[in-house]
RODO-521229 format. One record per residue (C-alpha): x, y, z; residue in three letters; chain; residue number from 1. Coordinates in Angstrom, 1 decimal, decimal comma, always signed. Layout:
// RODO-521229
<pt><u>X</u><v>Y</v><w>Z</w><residu>ALA</residu><chaine>A</chaine><num>NUM</num></pt>
...
This chain:
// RODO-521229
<pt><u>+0,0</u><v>+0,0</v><w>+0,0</w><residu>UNK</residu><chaine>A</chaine><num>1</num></pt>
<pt><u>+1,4</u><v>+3,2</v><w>-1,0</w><residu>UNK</residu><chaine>A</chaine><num>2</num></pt>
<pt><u>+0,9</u><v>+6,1</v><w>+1,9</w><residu>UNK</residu><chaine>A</chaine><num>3</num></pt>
<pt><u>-1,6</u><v>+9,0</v><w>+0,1</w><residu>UNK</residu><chaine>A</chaine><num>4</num></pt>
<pt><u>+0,8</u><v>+12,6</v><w>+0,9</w><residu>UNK</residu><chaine>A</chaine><num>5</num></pt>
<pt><u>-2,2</u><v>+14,7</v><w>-0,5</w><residu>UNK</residu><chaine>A</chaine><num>6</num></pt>
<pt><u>-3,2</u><v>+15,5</v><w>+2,6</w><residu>UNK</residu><chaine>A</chaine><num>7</num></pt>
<pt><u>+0,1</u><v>+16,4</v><w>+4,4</w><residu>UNK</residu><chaine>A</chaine><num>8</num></pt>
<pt><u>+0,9</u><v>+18,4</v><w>+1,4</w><residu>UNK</residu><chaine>A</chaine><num>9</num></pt>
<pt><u>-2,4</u><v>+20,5</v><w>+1,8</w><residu>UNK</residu><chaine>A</chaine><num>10</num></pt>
<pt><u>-1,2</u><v>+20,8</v><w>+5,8</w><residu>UNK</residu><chaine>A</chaine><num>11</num></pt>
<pt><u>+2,2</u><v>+22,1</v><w>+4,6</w><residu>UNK</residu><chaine>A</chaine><num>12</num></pt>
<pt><u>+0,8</u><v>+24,5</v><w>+2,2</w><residu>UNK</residu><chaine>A</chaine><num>13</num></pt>
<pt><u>-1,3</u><v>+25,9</v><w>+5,1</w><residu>UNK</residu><chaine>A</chaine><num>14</num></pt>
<pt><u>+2,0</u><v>+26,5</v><w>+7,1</w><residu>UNK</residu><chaine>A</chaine><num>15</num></pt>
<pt><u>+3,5</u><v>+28,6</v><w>+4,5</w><residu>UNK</residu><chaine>A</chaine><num>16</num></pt>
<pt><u>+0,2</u><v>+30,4</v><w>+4,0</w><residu>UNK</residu><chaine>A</chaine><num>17</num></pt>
<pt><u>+0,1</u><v>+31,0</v><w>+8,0</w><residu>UNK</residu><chaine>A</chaine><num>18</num></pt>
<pt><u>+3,5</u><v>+32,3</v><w>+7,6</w><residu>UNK</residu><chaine>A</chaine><num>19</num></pt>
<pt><u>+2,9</u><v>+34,4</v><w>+4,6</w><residu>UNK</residu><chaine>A</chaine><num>20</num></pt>
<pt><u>+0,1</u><v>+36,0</v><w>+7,2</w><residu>UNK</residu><chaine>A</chaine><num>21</num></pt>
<pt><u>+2,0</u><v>+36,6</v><w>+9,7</w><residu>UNK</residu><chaine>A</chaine><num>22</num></pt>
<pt><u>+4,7</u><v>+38,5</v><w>+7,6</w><residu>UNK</residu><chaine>A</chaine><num>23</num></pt>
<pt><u>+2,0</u><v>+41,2</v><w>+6,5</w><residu>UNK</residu><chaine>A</chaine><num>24</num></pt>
<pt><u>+1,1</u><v>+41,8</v><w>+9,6</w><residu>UNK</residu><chaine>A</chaine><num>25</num></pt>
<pt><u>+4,2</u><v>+43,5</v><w>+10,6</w><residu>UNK</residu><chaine>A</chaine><num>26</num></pt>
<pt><u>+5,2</u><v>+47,0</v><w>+10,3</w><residu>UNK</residu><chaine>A</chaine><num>27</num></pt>
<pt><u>+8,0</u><v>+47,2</v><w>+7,7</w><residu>UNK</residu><chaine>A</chaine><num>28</num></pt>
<pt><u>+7,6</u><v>+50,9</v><w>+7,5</w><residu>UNK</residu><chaine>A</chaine><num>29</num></pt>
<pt><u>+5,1</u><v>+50,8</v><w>+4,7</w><residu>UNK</residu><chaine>A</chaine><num>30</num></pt>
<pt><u>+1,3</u><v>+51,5</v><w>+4,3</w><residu>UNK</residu><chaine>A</chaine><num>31</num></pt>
<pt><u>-0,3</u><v>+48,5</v><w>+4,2</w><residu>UNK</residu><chaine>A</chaine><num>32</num></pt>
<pt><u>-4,0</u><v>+47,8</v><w>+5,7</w><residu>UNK</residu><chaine>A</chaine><num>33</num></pt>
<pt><u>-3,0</u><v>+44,5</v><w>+6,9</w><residu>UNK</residu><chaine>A</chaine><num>34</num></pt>
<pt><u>-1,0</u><v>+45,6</v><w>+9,2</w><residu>UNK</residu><chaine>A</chaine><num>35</num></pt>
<pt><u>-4,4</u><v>+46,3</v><w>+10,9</w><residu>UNK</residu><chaine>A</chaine><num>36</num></pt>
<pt><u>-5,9</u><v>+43,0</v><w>+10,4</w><residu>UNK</residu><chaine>A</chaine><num>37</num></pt>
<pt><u>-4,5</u><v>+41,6</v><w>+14,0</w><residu>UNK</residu><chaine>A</chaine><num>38</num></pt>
<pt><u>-6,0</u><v>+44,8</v><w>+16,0</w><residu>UNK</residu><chaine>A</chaine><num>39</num></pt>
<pt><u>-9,8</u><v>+44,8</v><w>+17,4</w><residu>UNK</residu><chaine>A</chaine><num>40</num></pt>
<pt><u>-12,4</u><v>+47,5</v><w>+18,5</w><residu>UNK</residu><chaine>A</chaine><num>41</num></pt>
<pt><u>-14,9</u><v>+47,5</v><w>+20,6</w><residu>UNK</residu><chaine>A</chaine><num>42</num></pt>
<pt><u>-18,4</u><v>+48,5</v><w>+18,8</w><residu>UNK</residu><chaine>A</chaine><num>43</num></pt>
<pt><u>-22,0</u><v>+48,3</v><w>+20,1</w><residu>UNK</residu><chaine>A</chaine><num>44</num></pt>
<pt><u>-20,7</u><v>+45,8</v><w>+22,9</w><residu>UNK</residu><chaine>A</chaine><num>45</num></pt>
<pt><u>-18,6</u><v>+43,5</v><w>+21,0</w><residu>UNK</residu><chaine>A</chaine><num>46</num></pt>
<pt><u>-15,4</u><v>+43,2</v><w>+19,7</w><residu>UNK</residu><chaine>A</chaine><num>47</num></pt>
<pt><u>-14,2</u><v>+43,1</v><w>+16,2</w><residu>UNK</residu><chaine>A</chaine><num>48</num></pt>
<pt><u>-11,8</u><v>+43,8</v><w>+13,4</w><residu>UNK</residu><chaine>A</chaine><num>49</num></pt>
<pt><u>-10,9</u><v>+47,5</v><w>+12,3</w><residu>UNK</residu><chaine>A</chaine><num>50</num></pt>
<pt><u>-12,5</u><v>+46,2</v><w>+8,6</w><residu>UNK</residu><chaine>A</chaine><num>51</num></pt>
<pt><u>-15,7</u><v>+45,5</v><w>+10,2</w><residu>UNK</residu><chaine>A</chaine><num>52</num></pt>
<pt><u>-16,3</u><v>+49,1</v><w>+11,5</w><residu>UNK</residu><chaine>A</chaine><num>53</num></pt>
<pt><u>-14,5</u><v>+51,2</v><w>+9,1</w><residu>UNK</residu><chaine>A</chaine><num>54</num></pt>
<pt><u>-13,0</u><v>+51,6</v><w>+5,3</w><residu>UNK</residu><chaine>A</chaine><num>55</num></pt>
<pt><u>-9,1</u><v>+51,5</v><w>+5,7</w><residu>UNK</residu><chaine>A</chaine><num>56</num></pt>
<pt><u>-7,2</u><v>+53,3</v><w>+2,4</w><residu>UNK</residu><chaine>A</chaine><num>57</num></pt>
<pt><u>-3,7</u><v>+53,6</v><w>+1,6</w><residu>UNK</residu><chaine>A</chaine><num>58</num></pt>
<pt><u>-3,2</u><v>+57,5</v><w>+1,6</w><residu>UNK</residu><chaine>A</chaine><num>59</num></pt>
<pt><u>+0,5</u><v>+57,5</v><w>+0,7</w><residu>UNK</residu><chaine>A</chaine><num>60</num></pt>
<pt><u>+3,3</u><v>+55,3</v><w>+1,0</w><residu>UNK</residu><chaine>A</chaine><num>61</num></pt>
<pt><u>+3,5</u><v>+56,2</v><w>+4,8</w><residu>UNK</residu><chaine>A</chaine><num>62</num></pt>
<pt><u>+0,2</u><v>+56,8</v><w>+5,9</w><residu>UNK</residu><chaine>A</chaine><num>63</num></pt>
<pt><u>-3,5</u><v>+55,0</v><w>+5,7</w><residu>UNK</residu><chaine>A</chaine><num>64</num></pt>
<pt><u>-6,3</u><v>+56,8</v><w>+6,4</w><residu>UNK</residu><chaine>A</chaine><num>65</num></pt>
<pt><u>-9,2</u><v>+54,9</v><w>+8,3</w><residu>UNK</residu><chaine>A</chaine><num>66</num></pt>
<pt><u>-12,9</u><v>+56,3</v><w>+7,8</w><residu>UNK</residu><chaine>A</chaine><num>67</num></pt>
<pt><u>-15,1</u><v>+55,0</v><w>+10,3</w><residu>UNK</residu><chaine>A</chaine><num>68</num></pt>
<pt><u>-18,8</u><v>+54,3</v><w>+9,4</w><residu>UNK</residu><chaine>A</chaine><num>69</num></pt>
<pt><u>-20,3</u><v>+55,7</v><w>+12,7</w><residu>UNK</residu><chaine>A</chaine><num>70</num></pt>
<pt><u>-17,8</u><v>+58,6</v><w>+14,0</w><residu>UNK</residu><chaine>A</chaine><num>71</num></pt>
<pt><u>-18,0</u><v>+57,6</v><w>+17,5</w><residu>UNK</residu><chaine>A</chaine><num>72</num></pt>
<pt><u>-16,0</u><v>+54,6</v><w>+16,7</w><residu>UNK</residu><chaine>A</chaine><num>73</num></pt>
<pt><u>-12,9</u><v>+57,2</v><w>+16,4</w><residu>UNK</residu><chaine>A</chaine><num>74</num></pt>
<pt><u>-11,7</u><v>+57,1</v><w>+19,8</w><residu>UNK</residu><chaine>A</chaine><num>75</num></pt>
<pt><u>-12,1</u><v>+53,7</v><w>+20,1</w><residu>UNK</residu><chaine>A</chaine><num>76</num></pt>
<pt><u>-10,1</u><v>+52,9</v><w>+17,3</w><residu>UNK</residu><chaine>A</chaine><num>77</num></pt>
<pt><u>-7,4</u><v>+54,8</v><w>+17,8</w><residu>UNK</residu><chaine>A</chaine><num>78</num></pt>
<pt><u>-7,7</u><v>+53,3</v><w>+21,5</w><residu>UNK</residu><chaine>A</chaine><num>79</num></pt>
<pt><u>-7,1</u><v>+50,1</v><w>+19,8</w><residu>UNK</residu><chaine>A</chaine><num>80</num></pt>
<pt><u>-4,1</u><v>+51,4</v><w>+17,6</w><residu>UNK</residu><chaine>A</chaine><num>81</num></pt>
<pt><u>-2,1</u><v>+52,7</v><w>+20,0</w><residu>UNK</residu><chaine>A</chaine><num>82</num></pt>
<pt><u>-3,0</u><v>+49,5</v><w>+22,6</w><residu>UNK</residu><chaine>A</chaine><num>83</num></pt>
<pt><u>-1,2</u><v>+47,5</v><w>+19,9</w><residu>UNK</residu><chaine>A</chaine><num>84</num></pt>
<pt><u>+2,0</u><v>+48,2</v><w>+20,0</w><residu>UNK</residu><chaine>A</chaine><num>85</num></pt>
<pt><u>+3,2</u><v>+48,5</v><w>+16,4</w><residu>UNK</residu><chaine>A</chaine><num>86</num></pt>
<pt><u>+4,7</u><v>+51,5</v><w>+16,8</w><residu>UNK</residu><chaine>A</chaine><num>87</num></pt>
<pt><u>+2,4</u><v>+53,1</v><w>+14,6</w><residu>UNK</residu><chaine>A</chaine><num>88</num></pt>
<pt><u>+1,5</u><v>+56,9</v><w>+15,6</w><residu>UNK</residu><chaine>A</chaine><num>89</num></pt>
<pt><u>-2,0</u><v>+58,1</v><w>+14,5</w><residu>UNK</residu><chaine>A</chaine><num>90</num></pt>
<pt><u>-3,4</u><v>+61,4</v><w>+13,8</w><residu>UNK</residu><chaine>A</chaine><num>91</num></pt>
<pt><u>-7,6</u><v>+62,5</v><w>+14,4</w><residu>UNK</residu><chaine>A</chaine><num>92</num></pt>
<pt><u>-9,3</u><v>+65,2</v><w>+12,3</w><residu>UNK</residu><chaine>A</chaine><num>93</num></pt>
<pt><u>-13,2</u><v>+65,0</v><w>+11,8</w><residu>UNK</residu><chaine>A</chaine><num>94</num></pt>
<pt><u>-13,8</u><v>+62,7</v><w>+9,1</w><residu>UNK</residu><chaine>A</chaine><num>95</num></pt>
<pt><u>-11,5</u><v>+60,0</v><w>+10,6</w><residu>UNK</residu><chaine>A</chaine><num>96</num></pt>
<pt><u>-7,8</u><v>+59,0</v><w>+11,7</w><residu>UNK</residu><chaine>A</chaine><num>97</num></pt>
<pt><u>-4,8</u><v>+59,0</v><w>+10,1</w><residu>UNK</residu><chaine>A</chaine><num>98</num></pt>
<pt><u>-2,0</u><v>+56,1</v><w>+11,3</w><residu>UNK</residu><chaine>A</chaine><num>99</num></pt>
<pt><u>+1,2</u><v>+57,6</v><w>+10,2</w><residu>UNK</residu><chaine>A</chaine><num>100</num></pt>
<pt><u>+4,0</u><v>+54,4</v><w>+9,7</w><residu>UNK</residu><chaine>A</chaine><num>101</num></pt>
<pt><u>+7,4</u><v>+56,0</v><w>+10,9</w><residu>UNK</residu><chaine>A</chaine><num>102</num></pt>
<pt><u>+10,6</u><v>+55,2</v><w>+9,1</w><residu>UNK</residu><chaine>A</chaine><num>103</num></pt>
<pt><u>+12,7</u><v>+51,9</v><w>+10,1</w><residu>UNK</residu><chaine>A</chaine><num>104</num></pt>
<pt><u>+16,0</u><v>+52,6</v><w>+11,6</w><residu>UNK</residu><chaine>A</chaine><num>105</num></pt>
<pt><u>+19,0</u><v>+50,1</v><w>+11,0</w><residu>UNK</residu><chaine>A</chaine><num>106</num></pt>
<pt><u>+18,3</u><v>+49,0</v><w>+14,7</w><residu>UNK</residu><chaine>A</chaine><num>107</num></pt>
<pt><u>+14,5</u><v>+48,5</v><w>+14,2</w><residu>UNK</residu><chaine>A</chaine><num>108</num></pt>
<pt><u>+15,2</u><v>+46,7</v><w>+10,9</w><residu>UNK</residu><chaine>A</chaine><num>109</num></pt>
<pt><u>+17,6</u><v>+44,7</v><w>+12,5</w><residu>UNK</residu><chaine>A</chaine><num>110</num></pt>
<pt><u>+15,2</u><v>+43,5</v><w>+15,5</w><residu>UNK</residu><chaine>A</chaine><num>111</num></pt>
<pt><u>+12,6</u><v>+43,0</v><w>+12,6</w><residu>UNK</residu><chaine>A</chaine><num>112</num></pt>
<pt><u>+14,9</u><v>+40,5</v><w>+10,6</w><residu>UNK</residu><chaine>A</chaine><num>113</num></pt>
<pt><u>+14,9</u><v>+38,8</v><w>+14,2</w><residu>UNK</residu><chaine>A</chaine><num>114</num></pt>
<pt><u>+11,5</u><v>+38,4</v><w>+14,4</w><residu>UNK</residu><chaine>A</chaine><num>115</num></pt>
<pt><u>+10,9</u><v>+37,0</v><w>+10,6</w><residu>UNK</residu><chaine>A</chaine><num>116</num></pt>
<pt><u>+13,4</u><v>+34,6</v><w>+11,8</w><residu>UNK</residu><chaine>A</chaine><num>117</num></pt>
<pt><u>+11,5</u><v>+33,8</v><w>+15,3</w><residu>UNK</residu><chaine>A</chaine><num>118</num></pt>
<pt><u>+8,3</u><v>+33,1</v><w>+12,8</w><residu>UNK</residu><chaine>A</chaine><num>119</num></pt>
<pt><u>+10,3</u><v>+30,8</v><w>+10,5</w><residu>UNK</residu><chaine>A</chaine><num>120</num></pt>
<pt><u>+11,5</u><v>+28,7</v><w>+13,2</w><residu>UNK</residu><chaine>A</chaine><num>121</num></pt>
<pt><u>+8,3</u><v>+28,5</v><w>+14,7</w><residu>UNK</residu><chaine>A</chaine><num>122</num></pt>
<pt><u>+7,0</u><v>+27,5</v><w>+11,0</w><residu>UNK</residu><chaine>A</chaine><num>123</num></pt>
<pt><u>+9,4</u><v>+24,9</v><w>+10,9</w><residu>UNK</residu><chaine>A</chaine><num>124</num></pt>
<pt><u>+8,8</u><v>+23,3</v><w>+14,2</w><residu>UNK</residu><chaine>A</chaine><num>125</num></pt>
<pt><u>+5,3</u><v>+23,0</v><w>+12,9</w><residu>UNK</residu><chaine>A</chaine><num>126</num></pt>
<pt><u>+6,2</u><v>+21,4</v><w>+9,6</w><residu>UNK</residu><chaine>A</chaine><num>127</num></pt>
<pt><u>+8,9</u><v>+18,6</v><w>+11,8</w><residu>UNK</residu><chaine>A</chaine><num>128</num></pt>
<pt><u>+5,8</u><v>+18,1</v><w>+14,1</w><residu>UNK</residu><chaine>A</chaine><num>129</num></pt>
<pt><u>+3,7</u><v>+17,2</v><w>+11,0</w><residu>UNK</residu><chaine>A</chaine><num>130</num></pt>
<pt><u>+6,8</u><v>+15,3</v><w>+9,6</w><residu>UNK</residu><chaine>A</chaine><num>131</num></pt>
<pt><u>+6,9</u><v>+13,2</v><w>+13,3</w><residu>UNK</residu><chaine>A</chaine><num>132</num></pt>
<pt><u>+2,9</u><v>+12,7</v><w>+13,0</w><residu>UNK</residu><chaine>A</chaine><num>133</num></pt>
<pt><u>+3,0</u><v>+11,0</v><w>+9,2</w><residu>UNK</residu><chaine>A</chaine><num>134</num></pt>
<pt><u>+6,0</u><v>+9,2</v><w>+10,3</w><residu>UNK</residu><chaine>A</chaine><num>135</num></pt>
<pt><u>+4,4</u><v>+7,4</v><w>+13,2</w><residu>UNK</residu><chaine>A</chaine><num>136</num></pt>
<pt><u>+1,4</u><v>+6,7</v><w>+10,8</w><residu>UNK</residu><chaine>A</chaine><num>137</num></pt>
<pt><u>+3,7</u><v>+4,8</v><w>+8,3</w><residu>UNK</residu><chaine>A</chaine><num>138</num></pt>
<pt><u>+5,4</u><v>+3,1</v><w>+11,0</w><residu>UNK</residu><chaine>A</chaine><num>139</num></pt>
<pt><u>+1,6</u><v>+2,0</v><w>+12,4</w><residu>UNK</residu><chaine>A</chaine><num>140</num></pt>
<pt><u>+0,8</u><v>+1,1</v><w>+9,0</w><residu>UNK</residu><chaine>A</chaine><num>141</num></pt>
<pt><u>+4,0</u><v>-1,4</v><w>+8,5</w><residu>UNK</residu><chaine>A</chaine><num>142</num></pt>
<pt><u>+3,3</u><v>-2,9</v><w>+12,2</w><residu>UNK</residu><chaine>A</chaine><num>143</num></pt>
<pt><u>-0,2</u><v>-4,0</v><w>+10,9</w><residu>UNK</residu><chaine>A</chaine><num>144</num></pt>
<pt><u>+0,9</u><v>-5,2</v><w>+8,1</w><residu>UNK</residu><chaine>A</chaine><num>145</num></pt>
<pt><u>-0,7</u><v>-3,0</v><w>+5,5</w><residu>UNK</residu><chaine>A</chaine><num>146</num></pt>
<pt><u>+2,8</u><v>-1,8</v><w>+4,2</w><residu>UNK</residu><chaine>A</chaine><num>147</num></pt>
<pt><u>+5,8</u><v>-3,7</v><w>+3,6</w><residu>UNK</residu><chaine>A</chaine><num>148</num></pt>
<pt><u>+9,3</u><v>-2,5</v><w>+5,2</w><residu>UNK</residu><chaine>A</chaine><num>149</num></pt>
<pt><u>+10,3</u><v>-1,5</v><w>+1,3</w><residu>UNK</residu><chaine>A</chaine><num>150</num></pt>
<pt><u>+7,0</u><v>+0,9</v><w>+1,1</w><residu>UNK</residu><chaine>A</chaine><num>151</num></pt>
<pt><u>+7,8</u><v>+1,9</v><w>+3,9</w><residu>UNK</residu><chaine>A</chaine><num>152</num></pt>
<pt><u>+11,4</u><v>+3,3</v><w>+3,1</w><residu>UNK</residu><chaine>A</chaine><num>153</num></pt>
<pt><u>+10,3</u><v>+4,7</v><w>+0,1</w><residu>UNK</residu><chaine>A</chaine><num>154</num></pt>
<pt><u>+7,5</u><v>+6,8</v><w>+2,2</w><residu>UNK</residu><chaine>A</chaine><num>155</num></pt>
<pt><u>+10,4</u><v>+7,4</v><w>+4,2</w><residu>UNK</residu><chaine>A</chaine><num>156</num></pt>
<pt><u>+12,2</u><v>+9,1</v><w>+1,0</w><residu>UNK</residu><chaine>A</chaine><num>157</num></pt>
<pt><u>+8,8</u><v>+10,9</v><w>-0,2</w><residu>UNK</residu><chaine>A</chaine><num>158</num></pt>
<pt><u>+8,5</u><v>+12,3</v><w>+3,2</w><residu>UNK</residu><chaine>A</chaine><num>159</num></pt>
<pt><u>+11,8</u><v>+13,6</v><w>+3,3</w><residu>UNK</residu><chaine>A</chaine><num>160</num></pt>
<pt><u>+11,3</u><v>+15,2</v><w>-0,3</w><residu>UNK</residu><chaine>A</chaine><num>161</num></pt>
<pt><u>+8,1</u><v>+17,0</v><w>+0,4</w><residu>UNK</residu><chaine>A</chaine><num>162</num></pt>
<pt><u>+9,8</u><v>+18,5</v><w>+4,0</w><residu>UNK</residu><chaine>A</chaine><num>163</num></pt>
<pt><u>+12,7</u><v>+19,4</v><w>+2,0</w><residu>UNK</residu><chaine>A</chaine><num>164</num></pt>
<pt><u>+10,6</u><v>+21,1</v><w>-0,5</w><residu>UNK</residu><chaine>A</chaine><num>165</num></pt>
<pt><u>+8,2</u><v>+22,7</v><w>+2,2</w><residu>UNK</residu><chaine>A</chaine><num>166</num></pt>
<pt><u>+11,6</u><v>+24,1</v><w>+4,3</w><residu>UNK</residu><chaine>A</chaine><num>167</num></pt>
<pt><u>+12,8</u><v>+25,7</v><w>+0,2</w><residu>UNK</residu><chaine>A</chaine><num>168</num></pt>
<pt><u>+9,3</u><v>+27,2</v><w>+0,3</w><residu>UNK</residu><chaine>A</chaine><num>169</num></pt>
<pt><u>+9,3</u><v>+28,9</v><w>+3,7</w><residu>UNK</residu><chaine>A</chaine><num>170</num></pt>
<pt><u>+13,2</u><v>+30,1</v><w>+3,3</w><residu>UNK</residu><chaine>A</chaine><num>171</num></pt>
<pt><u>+12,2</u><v>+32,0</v><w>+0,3</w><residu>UNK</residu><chaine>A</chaine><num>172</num></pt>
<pt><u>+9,2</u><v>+33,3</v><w>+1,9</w><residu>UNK</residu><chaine>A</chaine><num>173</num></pt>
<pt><u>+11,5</u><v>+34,6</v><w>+4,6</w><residu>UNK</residu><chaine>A</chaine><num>174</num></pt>
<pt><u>+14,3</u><v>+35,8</v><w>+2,4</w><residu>UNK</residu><chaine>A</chaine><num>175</num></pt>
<pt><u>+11,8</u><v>+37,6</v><w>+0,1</w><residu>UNK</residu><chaine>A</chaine><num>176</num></pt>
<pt><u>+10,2</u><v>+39,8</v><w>+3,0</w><residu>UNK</residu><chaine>A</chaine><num>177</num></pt>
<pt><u>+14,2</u><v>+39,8</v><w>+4,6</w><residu>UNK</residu><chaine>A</chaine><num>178</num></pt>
<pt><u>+14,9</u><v>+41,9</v><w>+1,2</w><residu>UNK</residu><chaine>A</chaine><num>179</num></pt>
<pt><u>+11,8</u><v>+44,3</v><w>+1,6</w><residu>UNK</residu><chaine>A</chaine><num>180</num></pt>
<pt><u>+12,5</u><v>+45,0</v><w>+4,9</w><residu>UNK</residu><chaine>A</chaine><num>181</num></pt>
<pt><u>+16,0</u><v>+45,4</v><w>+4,5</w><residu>UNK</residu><chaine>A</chaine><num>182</num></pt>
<pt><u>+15,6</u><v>+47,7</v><w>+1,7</w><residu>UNK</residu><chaine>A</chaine><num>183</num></pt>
């Protein structure tokens, strides 16, 4: 019986997607909306995403301009901004706020590079957890005798060729946000 990878393939394609995520959600001294997606505000008793309360716009490369629906969200939101620690500073006038991303210094590059790296490891834990989980399932399979010790080696040898190709995938995810940020 020949192990079915489908499934782990779709499990390592959600990994790099998670990481992709969690790359445009830092500050890297440009405008970009998404930044916002991890931040919530309170609204009529409940919390929620900035989207779901207001229309965020790219105003220039440094500065997005969110237009609440109801105006008394405005306080709230930038409530939430500053309460999120991005380092983002944010300007009120009376049709909305302003958040103004400030320029990267060598240091604050530096300790960004740090933490793409931090999210890449933590990616790759996750893909050598899901590696240890198929592994054990092959092994199970061989012990109840629904795969022979040579299928089993050569799942051994596909495994190992779809990690390797997931860990080429997430390096070049991290080296191509390493070059924007770095740039």
């Amino acid at each position: 019986m020949q192990y079915n990878f489908l499934i782990f393939k779709g499990e390592l394609k959600k990994i790099e997607e998670f990481l992709s995520k969690e790359y445009t959600q830092l500050n890297i001294g440009r405008a970009s909306p998404m930044v916002l997606d991890g931040i919530v505000v309170e609204s009529y008793g409940s919390f929620g995403p900035i989207k779901n309360v207001a229309s965020i716009s790219v105003e220039d490369p440094k500065t997005l301009r969110i237009a609440p629906w109801d105006k008394g969200h405005i306080k709230d939101i930038e409530k939430a901004i500053m309460a999120s620690n991005l380092g983002l500073s944010t300007a009120v006038d009376d049709s909305g706020i302003r958040v103004i991303f400030p320029q990267l210094t060598t240091e604050s590059r530096q300790r960004l590079v740090k933490l793409l790296k931090e999210k890449l490891e933590e990616s790759r834990i996750t893909v050598r957890q899901e590696r240890e989980r198929i592994w054990d399932e092959v092994q199970a399979l061989e012990k109840e005798s629904k795969m022979t010790e040579d299928e089993k080696f050569r799942a051994k040898e596909e495994l190992q060729k779809v990690i390797d190709e997931a860990n080429v995938n997430l390096e070049a995810i991290f080296e191509k946000k390493e070059r924007e940020v770095m740039n």
